[in-house]
C-alpha positions as CSV (number, residue, x, y, z in Angstrom):
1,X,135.7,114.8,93.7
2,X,136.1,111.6,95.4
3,X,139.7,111.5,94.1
4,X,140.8,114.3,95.7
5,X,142.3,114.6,99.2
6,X,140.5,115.0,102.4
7,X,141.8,117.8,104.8
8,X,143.6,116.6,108.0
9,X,142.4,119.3,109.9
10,X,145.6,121.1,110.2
11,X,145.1,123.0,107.0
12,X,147.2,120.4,104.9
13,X,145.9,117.7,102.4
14,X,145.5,114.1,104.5
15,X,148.1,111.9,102.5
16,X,145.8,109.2,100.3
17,X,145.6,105.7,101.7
18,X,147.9,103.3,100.7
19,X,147.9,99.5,101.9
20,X,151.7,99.5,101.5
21,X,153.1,102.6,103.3
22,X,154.7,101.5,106.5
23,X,153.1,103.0,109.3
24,X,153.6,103.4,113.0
25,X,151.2,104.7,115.2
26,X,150.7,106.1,118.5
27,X,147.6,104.8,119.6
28,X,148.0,105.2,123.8
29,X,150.3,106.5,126.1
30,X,149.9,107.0,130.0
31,X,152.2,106.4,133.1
32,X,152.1,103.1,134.2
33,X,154.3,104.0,137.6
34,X,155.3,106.9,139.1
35,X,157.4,107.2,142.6
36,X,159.7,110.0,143.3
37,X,161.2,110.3,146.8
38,X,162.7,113.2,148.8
39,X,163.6,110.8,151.9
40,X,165.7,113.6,154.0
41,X,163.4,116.0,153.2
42,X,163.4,118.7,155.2
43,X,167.2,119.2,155.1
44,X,167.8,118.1,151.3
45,X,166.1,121.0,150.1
46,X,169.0,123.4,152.3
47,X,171.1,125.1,150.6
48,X,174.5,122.7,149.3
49,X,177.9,123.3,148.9
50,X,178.5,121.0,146.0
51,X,175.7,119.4,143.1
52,X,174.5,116.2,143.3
53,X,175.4,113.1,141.2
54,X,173.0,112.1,139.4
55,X,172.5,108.5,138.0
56,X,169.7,107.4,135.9
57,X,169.0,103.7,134.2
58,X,166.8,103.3,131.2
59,X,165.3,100.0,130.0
60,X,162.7,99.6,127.0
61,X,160.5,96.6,127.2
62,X,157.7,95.5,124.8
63,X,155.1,93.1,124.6
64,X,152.8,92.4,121.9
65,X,149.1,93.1,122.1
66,X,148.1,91.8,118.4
67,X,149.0,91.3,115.2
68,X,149.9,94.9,114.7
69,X,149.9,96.3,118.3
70,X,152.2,96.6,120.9
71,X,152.6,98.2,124.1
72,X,155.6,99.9,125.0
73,X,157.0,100.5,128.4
74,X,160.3,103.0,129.0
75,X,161.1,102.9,132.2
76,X,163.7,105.6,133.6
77,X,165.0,105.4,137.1
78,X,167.4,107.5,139.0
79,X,168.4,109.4,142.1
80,X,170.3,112.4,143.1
81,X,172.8,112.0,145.8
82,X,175.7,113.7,147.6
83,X,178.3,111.6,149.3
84,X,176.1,108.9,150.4
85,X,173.3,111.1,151.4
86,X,170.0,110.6,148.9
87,X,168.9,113.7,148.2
88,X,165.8,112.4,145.8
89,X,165.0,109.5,143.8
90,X,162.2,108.3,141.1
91,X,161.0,105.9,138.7
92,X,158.7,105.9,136.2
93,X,157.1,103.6,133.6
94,X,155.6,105.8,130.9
95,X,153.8,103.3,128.4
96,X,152.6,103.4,125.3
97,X,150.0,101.6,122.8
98,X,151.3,101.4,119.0
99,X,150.2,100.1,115.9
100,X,152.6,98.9,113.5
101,X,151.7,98.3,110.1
102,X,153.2,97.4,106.9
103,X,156.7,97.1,108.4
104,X,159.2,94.1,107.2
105,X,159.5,91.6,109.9
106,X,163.2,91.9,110.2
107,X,162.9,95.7,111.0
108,X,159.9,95.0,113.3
109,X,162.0,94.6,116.8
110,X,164.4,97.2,115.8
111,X,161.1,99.8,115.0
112,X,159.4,98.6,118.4
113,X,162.3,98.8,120.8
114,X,164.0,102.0,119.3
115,X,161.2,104.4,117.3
116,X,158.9,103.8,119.8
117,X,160.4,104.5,123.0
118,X,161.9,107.5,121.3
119,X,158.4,108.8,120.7
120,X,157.6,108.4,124.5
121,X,160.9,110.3,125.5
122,X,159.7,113.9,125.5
123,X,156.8,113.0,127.3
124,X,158.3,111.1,130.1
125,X,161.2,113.3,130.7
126,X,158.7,116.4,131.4
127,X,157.4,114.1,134.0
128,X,160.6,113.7,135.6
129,X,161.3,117.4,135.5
130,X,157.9,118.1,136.7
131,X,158.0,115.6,139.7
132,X,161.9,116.9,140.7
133,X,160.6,120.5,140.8
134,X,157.1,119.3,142.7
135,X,159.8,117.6,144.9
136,X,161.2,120.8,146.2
137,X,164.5,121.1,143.7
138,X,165.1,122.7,140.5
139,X,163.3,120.3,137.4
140,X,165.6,117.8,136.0
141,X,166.0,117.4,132.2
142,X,167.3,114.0,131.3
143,X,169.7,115.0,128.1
144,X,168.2,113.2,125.1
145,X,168.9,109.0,124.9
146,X,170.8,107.5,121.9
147,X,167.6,104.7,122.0
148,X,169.6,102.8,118.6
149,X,172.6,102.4,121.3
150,X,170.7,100.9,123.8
151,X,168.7,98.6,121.5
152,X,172.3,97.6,120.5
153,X,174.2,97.1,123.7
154,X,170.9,95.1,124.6
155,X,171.7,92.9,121.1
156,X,174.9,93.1,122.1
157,X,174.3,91.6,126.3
158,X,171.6,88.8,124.8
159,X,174.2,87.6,122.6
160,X,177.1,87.1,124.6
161,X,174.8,85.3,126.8
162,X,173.4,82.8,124.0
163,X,170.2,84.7,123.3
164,X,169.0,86.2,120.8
165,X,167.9,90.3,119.9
């Protein structure tokens, strides 16, 4: 009996232990910041004749807690605006704690600064769309974010400048 599987609770076999199984996992998350901004509200929220443009910046940064833990922050900022005229703007930090275990040192950066933040994506994106819509316009869904291009073009900026990724 003591060899078979336990149940996870979801109906399904819990997988058996194994000390060499790479593992990452979510241990925390929580917003760390929130603003969001409707500056010229009330006469933003009037009726316009064209859509905004909407610009959003996204930056992963990571610091680690112990041997195996790290904390996460994605951090998405952005604004909607016609012609010069803000019509809303946020940012938010949306963090997470993970633990990492059992992965090979040279993909430990990569799994940090891209699997991570991609596991934090859908939560902090509702956010956004939740705080927009609280904000007195229709929600805003930031489209999904190619997290493997950013950690590259971020290789690819601390290289040209004599860093390292």
């Amino acid at each position: 009996m003591a060899d078979s599987p336990v149940p996870n609770g979801n109906g399904g076999a819990a997988a058996q232990p194994d000390d060499f199984t790479p593992t990452l996992n979510a241990l925390a998350q929580y917003a760390k910041d929130l603003s969001f901004e409707n500056p010229n509200a009330p006469r933003s929220l009037q009726p316009q004749q064209q859509g905004p443009q909407i610009n959003i910046q996204v930056n992963v940064n990571a610091r680690q807690l112990a041997e195996e833990d790290f904390e996460v922050d994605l951090r998405l900022e952005g604004d909607a605006k016609i012609g010069a005229e803000v019509l809303f703007a946020f940012e938010l930090t949306y963090s997470g704690i993970f633990r990492l275990r059992n992965i090979p040192q040279d993909q430990m950066h990569p799994a940090v600064m891209i699997e991570c933040p991609r596991l934090l994506f859908p939560f902090a994106r509702q956010i956004i769309a939740d705080a927009v819509r609280n904000g007195g316009f229709p929600p805003l869904y930031i489209d999904p974010i190619d997290f493997v291009g950013l950690y590259r073009q971020k290789a690819a900026e601390a290289q040209a400048q004599g860093g390292n990724a």
